[in-house]
N, C-alpha and C positions, 0 to 999 in steps of 0.2 A: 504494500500500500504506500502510495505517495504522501510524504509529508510536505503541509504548507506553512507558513509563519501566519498566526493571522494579525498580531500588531505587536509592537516594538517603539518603546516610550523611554526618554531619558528623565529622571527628576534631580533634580537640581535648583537648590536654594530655594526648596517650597515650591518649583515653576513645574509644571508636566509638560514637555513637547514630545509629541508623535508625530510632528511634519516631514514623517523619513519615509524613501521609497525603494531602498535596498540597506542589506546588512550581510557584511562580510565577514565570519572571524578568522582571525590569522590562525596559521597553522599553531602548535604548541609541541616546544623539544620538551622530549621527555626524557634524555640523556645526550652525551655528548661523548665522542669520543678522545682516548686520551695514549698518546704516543707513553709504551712500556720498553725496556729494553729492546724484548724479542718477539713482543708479538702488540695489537694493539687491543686496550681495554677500554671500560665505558665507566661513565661516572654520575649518578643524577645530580641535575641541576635546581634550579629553585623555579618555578614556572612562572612567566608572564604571560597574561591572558589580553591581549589585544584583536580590535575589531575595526573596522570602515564601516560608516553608513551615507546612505546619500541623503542629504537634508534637500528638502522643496522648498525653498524662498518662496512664504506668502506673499501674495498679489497684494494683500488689504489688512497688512498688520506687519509691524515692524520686527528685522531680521532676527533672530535669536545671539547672541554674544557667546561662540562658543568659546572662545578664549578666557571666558570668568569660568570654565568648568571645571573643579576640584570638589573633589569626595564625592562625585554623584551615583546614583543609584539608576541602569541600563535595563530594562526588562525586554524578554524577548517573549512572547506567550506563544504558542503550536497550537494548532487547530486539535493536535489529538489529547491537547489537557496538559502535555509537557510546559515545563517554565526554565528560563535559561537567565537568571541573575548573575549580574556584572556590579560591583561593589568598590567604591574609591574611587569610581570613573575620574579620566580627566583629558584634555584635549594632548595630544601628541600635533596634530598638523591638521589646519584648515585650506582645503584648496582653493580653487580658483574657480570661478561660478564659468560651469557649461549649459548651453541654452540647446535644447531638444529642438526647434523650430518649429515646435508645433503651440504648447501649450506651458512647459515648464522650466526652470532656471533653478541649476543643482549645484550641489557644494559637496563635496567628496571631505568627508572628517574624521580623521585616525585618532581611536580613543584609545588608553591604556586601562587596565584596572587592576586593582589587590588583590580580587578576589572572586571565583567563576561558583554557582552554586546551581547544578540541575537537580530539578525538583519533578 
């Protein structure tokens, strides 16, 4: 069975935006390898949990500031009931506004977080 996202909401300082119309999350290493004398060995690391979303610039209400984003709270909700919490969010890089030429005007935005919790 296919799974779909059905919404995905940033909170941040009391504000809820869901004006997002993709969500990426980065891959996550789960070890790393480590040159031994004579042969090579693996070592875990501490995991960072990073994602992309593409923000929709409202027509009729002013832009969001993703650059004040620290400690925020990323929800990702699944149609099948699944929950995909993101904890300590914060902005890594805002891009540069792409215009679809039809209807919409997006901002491609690299968040970091503390902490990944599926539920």
């Amino acid at each position: 069975m296919d799974e779909y996202v059905s919404t995905v909401s940033l909170e941040c300082n009391g504000q809820e935006i869901d004006d997002f119309n993709t969500f990426e999350e980065d891959a996550r290493v789960l070890r790393k390898a480590v040159q031994l004398m004579k042969k090579t060995g693996v070592m875990g690391v501490t995991p960072r949990y990073g994602f992309t979303v593409g923000y929709v610039i409202p027509k009729n209400k002013p832009e969001y500031d993703f650059e004040s984003v620290q400690d925020g709270t990323f929800t990702v909700d699944k149609d099948n009931g699944r929950r995909i919490t993101f904890t300590g969010v914060s902005t890594l890089e805002v891009g540069s506004v792409k215009y679809d030429g039809d209807k919409e005007a997006t901002k491609d935005i690299k968040m970091i977080a503390g902490k990944r919790i599926e539920e």
